[in-house]
PASEBA-1860 file (N, C-alpha, C; in nm, 3 decimals):
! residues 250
1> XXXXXXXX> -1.665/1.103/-0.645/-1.604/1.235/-0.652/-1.529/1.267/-0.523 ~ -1.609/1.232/-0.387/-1.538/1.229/-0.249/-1.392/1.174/-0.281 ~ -1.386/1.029/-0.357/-1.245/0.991/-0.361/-1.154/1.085/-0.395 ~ -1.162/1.097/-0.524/-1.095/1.197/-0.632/-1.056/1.311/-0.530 ~ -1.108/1.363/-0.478/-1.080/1.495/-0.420/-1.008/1.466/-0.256 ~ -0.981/1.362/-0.190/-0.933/1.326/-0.137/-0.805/1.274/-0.201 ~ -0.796/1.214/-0.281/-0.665/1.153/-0.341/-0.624/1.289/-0.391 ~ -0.674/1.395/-0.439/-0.590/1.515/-0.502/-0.505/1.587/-0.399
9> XXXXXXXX> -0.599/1.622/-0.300/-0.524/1.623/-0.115/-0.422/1.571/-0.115 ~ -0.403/1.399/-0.102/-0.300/1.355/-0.030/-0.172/1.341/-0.140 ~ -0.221/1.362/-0.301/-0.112/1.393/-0.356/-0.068/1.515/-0.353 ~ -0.151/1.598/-0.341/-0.045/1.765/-0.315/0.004/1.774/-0.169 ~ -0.047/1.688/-0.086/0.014/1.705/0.065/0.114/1.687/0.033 ~ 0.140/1.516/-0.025/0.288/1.481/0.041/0.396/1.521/-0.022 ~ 0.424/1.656/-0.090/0.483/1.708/-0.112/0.514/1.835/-0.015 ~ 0.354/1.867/0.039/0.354/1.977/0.180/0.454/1.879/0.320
17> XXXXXXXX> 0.400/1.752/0.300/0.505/1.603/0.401/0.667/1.646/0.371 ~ 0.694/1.597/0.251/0.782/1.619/0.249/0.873/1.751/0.237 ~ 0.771/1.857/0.287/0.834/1.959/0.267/0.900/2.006/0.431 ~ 0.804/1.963/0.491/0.824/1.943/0.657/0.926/1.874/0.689 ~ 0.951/1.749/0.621/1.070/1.683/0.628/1.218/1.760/0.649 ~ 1.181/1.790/0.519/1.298/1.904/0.495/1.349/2.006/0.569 ~ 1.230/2.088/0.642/1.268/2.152/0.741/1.316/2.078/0.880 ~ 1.292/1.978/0.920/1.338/1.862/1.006/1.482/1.808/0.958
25> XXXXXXXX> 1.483/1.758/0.825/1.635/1.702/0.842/1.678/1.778/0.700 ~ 1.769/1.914/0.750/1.797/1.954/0.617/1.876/1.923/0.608 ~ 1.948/1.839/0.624/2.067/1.799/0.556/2.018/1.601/0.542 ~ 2.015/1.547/0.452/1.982/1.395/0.458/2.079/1.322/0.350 ~ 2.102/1.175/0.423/2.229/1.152/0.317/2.182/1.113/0.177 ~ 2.291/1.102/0.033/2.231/1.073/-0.074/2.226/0.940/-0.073 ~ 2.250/0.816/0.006/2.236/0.755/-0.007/2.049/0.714/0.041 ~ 2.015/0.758/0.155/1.873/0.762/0.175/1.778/0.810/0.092
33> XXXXXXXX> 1.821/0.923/0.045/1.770/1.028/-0.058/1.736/0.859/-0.178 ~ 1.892/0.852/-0.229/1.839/0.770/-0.352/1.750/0.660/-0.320 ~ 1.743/0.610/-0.232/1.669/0.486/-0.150/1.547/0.525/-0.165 ~ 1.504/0.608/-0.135/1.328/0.651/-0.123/1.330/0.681/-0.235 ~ 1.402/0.734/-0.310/1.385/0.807/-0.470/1.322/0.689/-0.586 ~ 1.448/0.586/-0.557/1.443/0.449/-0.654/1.285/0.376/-0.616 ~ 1.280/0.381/-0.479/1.142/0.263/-0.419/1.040/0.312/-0.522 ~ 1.026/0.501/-0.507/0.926/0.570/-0.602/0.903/0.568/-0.712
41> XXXXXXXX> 1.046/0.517/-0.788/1.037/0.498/-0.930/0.962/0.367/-0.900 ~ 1.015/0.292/-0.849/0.965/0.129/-0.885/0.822/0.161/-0.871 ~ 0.735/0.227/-0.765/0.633/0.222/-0.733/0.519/0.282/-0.855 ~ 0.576/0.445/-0.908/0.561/0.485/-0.989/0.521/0.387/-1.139 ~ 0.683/0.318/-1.163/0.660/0.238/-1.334/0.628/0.099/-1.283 ~ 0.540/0.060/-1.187/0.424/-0.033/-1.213/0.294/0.011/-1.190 ~ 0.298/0.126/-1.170/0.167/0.213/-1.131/0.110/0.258/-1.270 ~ 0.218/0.297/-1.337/0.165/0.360/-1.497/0.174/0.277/-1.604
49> XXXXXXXX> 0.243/0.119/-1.572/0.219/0.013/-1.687/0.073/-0.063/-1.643 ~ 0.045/-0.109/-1.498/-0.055/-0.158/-1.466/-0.171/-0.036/-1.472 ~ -0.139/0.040/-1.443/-0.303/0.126/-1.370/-0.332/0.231/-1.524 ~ -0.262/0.235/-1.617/-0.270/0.339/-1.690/-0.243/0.274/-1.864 ~ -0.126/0.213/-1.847/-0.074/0.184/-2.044/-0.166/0.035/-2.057 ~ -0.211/-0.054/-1.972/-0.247/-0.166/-1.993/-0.406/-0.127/-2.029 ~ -0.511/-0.071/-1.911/-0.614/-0.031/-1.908/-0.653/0.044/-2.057 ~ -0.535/0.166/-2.097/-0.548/0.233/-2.221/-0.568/0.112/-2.344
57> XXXXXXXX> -0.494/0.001/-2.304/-0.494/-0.143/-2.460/-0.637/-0.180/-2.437 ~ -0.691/-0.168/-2.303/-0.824/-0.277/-2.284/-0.962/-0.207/-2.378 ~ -0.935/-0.052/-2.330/-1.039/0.054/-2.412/-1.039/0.126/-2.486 ~ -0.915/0.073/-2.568/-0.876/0.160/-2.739/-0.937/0.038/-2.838 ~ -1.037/-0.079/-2.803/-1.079/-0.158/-2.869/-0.933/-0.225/-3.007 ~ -1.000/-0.210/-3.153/-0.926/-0.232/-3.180/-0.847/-0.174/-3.250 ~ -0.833/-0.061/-3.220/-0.710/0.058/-3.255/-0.654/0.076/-3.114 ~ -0.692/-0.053/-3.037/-0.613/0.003/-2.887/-0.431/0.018/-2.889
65> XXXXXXXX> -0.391/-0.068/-2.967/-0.224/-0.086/-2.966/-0.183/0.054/-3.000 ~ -0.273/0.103/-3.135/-0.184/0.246/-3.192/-0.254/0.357/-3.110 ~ -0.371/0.393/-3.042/-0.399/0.480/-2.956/-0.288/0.463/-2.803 ~ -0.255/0.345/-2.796/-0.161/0.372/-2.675/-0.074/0.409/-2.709 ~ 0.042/0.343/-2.810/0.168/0.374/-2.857/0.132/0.568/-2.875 ~ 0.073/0.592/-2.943/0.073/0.758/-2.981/0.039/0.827/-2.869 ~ -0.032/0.778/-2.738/-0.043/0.844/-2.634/0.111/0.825/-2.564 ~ 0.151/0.703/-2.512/0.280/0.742/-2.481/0.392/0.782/-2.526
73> XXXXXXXX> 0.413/0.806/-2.641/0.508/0.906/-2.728/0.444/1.058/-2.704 ~ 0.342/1.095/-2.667/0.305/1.250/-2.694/0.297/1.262/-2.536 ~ 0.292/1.203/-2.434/0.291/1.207/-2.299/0.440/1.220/-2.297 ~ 0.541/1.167/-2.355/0.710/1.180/-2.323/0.754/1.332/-2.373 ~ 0.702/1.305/-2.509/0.736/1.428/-2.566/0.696/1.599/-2.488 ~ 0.546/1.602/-2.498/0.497/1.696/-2.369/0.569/1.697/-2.247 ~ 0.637/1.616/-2.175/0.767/1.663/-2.126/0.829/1.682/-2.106 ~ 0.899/1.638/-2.246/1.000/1.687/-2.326/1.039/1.815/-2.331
81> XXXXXXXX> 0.948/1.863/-2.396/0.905/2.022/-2.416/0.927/2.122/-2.315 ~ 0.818/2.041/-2.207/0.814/2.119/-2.044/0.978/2.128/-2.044 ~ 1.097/2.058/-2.008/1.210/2.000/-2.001/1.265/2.136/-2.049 ~ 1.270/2.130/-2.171/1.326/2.228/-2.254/1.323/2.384/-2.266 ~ 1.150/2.418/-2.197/1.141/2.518/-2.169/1.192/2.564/-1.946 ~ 1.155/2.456/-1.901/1.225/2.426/-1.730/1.227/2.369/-1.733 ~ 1.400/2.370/-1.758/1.477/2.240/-1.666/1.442/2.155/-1.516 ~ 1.434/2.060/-1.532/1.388/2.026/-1.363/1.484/1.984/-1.260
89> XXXXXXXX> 1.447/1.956/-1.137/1.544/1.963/-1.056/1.711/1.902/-1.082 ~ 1.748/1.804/-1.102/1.863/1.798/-1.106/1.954/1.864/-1.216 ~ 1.853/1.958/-1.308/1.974/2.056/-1.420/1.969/2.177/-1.324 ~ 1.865/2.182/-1.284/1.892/2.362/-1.245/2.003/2.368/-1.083 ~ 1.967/2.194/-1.024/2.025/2.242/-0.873/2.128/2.146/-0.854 ~ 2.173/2.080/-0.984/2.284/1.950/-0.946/2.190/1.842/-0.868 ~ 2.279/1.775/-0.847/2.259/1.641/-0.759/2.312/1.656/-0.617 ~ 2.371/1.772/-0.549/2.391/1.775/-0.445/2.286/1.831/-0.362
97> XXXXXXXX> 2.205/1.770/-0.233/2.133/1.835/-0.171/2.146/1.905/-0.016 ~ 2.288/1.970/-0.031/2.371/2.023/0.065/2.289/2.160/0.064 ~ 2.327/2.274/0.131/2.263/2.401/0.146/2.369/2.477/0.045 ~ 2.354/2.562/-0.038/2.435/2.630/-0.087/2.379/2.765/-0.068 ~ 2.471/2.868/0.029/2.559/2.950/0.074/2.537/3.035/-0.052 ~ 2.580/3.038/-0.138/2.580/3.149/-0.275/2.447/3.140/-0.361 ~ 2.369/3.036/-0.336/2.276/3.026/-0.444/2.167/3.131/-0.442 ~ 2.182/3.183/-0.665/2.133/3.313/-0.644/1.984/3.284/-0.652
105> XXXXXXXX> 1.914/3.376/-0.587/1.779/3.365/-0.529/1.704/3.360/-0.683 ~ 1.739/3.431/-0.764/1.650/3.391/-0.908/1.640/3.250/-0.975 ~ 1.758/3.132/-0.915/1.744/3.019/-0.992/1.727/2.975/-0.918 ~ 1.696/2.990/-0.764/1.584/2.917/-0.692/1.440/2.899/-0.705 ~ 1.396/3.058/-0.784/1.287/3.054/-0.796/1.209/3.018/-0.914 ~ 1.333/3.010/-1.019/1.296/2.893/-1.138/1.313/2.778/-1.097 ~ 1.409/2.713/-0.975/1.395/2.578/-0.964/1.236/2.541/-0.912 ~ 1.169/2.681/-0.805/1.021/2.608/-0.761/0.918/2.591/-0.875
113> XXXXXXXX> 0.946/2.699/-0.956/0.887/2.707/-1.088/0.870/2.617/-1.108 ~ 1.013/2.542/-1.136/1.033/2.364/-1.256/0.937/2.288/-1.191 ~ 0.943/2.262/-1.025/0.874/2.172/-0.968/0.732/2.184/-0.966 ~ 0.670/2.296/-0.962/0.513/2.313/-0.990/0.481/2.283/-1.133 ~ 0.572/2.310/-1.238/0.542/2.286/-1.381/0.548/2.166/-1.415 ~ 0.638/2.069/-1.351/0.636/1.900/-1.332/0.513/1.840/-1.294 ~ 0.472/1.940/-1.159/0.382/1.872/-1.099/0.269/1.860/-1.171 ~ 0.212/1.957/-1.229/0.085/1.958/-1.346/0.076/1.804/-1.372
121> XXXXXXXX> 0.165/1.730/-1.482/0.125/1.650/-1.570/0.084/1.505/-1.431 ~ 0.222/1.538/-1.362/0.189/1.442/-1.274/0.031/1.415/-1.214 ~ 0.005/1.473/-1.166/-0.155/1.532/-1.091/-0.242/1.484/-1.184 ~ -0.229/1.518/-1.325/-0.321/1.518/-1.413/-0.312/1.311/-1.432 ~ -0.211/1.293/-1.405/-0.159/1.173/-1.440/-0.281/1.060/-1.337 ~ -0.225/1.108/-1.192/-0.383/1.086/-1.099/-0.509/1.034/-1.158 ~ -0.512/1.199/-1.159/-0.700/1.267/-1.208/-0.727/1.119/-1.328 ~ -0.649/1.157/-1.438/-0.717/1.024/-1.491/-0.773/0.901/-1.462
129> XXXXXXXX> -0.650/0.837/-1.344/-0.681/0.720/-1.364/-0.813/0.722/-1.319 ~ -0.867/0.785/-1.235/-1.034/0.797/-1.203/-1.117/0.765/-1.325 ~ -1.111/0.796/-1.456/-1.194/0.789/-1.545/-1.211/0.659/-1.584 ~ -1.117/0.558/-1.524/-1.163/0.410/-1.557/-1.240/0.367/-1.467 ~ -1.266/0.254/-1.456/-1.382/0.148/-1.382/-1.308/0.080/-1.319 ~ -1.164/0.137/-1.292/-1.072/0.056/-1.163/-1.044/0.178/-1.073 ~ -1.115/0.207/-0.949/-1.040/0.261/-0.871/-0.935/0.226/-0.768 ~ -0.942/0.107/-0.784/-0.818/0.043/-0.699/-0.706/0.145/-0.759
137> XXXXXXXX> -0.711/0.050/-0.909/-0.555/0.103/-1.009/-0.573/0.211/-0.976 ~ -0.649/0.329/-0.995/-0.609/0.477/-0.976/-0.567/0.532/-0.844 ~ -0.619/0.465/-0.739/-0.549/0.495/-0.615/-0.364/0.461/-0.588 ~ -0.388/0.339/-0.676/-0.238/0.257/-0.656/-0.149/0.396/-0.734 ~ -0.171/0.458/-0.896/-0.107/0.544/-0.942/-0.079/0.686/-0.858 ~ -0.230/0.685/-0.800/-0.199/0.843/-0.666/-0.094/0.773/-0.590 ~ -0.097/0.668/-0.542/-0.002/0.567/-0.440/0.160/0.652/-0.478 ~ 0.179/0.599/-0.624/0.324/0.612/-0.680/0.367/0.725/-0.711
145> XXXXXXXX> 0.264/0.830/-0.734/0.264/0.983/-0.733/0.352/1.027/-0.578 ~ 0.223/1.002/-0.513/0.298/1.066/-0.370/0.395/1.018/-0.328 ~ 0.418/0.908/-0.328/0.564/0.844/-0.261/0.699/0.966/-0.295 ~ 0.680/0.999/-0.460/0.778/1.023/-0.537/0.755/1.194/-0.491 ~ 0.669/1.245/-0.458/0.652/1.366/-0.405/0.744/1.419/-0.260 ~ 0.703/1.284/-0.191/0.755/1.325/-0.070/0.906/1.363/-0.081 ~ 1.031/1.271/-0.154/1.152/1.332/-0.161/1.144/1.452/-0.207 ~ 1.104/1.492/-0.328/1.094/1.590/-0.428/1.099/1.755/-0.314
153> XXXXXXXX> 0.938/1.708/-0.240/0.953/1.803/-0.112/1.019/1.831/-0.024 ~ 1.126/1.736/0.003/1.212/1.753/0.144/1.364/1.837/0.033 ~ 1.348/1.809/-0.143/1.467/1.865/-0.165/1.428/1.989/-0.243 ~ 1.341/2.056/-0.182/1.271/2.244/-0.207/1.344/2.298/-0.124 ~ 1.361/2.243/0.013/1.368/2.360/0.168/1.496/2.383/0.127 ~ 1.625/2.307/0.111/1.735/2.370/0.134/1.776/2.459/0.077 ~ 1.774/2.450/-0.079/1.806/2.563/-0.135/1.734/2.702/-0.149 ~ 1.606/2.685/-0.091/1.555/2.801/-0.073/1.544/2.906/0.054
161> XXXXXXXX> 1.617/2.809/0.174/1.658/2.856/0.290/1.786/2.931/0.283 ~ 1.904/2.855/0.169/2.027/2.892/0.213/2.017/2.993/0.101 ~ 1.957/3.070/0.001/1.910/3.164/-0.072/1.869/3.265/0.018 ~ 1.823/3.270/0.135/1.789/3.376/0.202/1.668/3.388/0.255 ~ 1.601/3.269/0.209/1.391/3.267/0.181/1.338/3.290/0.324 ~ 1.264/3.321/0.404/1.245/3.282/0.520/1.129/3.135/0.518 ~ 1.205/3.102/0.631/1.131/2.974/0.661/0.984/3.003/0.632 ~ 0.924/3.098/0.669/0.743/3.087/0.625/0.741/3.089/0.449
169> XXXXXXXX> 0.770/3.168/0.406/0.802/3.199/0.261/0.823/3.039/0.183 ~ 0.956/2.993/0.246/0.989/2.865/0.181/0.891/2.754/0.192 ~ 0.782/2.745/0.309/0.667/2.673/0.358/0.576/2.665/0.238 ~ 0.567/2.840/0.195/0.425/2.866/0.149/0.462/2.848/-0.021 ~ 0.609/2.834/-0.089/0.617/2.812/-0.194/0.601/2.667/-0.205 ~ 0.624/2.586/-0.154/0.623/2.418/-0.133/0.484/2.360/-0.129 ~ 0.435/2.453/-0.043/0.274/2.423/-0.054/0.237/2.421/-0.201 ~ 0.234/2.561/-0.239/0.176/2.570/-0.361/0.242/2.508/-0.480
177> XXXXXXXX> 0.330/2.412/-0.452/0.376/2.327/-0.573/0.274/2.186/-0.581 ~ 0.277/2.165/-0.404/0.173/2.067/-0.435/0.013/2.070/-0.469 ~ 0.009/2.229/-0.438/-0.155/2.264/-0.501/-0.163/2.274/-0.669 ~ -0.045/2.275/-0.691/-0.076/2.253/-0.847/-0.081/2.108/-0.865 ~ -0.042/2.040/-0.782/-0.069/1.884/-0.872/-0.160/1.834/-0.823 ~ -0.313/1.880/-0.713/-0.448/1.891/-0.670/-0.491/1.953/-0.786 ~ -0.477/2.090/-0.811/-0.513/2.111/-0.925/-0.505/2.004/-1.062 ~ -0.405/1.951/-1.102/-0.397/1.843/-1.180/-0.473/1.754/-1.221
185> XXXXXXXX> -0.468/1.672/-1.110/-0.550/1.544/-1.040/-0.748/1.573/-1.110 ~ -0.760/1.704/-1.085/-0.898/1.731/-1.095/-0.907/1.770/-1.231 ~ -0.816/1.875/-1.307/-0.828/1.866/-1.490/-0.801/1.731/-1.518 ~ -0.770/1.575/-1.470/-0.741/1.483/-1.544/-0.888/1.418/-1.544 ~ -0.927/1.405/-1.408/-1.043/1.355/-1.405/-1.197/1.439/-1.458 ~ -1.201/1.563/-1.456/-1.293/1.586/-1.533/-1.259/1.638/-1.686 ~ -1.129/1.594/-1.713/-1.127/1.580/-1.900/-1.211/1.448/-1.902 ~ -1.145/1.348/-1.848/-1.250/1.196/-1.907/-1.344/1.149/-1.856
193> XXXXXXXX> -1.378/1.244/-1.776/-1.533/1.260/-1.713/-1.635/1.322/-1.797 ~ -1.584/1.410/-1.876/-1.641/1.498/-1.998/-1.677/1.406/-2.124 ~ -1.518/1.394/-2.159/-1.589/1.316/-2.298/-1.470/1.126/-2.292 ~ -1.569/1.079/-2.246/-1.495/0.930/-2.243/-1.409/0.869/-2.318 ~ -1.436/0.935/-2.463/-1.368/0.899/-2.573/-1.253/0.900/-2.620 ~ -1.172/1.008/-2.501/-1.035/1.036/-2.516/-1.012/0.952/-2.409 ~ -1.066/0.891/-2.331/-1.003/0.808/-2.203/-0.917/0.711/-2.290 ~ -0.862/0.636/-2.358/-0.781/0.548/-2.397/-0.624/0.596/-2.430
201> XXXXXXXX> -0.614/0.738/-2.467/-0.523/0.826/-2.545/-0.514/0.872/-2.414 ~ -0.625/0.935/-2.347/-0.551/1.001/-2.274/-0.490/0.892/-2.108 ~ -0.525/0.752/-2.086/-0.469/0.691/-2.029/-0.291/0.670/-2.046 ~ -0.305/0.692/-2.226/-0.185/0.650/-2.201/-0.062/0.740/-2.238 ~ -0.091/0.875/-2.267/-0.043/0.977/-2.237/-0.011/1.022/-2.073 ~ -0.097/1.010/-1.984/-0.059/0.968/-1.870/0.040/0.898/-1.822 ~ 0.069/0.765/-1.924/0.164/0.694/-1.865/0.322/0.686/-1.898 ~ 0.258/0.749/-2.084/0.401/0.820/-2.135/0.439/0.894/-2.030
209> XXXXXXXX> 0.389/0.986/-1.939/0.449/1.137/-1.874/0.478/1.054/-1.794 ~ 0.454/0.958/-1.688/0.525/0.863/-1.593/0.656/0.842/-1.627 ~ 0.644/0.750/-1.746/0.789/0.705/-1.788/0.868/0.770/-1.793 ~ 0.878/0.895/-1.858/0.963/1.013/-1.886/1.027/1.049/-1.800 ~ 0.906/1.081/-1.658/0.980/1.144/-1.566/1.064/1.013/-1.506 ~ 1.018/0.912/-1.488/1.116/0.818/-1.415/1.241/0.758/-1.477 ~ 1.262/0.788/-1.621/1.325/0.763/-1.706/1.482/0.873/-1.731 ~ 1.405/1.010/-1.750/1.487/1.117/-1.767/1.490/1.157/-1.650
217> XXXXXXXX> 1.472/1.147/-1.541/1.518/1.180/-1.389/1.534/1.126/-1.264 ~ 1.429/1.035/-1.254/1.428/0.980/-1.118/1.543/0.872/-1.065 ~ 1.582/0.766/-1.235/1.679/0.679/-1.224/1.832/0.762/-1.240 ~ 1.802/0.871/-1.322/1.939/0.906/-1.362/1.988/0.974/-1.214 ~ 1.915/1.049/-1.148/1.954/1.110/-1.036/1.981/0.983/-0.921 ~ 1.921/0.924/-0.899/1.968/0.812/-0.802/2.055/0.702/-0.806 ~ 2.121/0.725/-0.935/2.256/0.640/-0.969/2.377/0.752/-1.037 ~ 2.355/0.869/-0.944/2.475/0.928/-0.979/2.551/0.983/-0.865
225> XXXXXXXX> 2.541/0.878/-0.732/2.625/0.957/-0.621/2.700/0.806/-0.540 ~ 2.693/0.712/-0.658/2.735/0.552/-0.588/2.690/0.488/-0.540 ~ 2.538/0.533/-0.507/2.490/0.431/-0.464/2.375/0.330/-0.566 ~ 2.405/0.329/-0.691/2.316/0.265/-0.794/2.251/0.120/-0.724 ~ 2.338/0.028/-0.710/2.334/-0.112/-0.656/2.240/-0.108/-0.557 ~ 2.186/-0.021/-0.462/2.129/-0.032/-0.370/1.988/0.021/-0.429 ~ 2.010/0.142/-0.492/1.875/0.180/-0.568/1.816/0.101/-0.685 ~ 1.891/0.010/-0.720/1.823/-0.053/-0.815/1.724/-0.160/-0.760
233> XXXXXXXX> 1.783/-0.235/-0.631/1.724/-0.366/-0.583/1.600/-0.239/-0.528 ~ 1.600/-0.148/-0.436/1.501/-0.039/-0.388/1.423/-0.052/-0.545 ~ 1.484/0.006/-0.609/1.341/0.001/-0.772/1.263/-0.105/-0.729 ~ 1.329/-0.243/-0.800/1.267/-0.360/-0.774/1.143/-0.395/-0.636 ~ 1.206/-0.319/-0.558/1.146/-0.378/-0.462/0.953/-0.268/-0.439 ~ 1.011/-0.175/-0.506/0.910/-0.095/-0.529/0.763/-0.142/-0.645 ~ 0.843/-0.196/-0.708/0.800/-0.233/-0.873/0.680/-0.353/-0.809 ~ 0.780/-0.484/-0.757/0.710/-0.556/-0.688/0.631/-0.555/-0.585
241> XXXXXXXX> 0.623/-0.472/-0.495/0.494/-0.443/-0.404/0.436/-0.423/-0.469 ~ 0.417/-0.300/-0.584/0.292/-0.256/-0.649/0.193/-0.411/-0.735 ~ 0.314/-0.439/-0.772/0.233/-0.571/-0.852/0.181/-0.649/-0.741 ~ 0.235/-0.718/-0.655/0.122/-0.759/-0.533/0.037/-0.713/-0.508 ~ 0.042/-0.567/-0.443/-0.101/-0.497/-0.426/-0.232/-0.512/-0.540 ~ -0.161/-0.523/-0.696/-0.249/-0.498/-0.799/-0.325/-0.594/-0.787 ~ -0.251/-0.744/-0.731/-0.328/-0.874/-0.748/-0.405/-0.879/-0.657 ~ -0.374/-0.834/-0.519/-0.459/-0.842/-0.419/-0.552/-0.757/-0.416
249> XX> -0.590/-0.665/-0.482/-0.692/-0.599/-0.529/-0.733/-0.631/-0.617 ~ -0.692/-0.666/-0.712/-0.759/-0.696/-0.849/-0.924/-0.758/-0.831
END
């Protein structure tokens, strides 16, 4: 339980990390931006095929194939939905992470909205992997969580500075985006701490909501400012550490 609640920490920190960042370099290029963005995806979609959709095949026995498949279709879809009801960062704020001067203070504060309402599934995404008998893998998935946090956090400060926010204000909304995905982390792990039986479904609903987000955002945003070619080998290179680590833990 010490773990769990430590890993819920350092995934809602490093969004508090990267929120510090932000106040440090508010202005950062998109080419860096996409660089750390892509590593996160990579890190992320071997975090949720190894630590989450594979584990879900091992303990859905032998309805494991169709308990995963229906968990990751209802994990995409669920944020789908989220999507539809808040837009997330790159509909509501573009792809530019310049300061904007005019931006009106109400769709800033649906953009922090979007990002705490993201953060949920993510967190929860965590919390699960605890309910298996690998805590390596579940650390490795907190691993790919936070990485992908830390940009996320450094791109809160600007637009909520050049909105008017004061710097403490903009601190204390950033925080509490990452206390919702602490919060998360802990509904994931004591759902399949409760009743074990959904641990297979709900592993891989977990990993549906991975994909989604790295799918419907993380790649599309980091190959839309020219620098694709560089973020893709960054994916890769992300993808592949994680799989090393998996073996060297395994």
């Amino acid at each position: 339980m010490t773990m769990v609640i430590l890993t819920a920490i350092g995934v809602g920190g490093a969004t508090v990390f990267g929120a510090l960042m932000g106040f440090i370099f508010k202005k950062f290029s998109h080419k860096f931006a996409d660089i750390v963005l892509s590593f996160a995806a990579g890190v992320m979609l071997a975090a949720a095929v190894l630590g989450l959709i594979v584990p879900s095949l091992e303990y859905g026995g032998k309805w494991g194939i169709l308990i995963t498949v229906a968990g990751i279709f209802c994990g995409a879809v669920c944020l789908n939905l989220i999507d539809k009801l808040v837009p997330h960062i790159h509909k509501l704020m573009g792809s530019d992470n310049e300061t904007h001067s005019g931006t009106n203070i109400n769709k800033v504060i649906l953009f922090v909205t979007a990002i705490a309402i993201h953060n949920l599934p993510e967190g929860i995404a965590a919390g699960v992997g605890f309910g298996s008998d690998n805590p390596e893998g579940a650390l490795l998935i907190a691993g790919g969580i936070a990485l992908q946090n830390i940009p996320e956090g450094m791109v809160i400060i600007g637009p909520m500075l050049a909105a008017g926010i004061p710097p403490r204000k903009t601190f204390i909304a950033a925080m509490l985006t990452g206390v919702v995905e602490v919060v998360g982390t802990l509904l994931g792990y004591f759902a399949v701490s409760i009743a074990e039986a959904i641990l297979p479904f709900a592993l891989a609903f977990a990993g549906g909501t991975m994909l989604y987000v790295i799918s419907d955002e993380m790649i599309p945003e980091t190959h839309s400012h020219g620098y694709q070619r560089g973020a893709t080998y960054s994916l890769l290179v992300g993808f592949c550490l994680m799989l090393i680590s998996d073996v060297l833990l395994g």
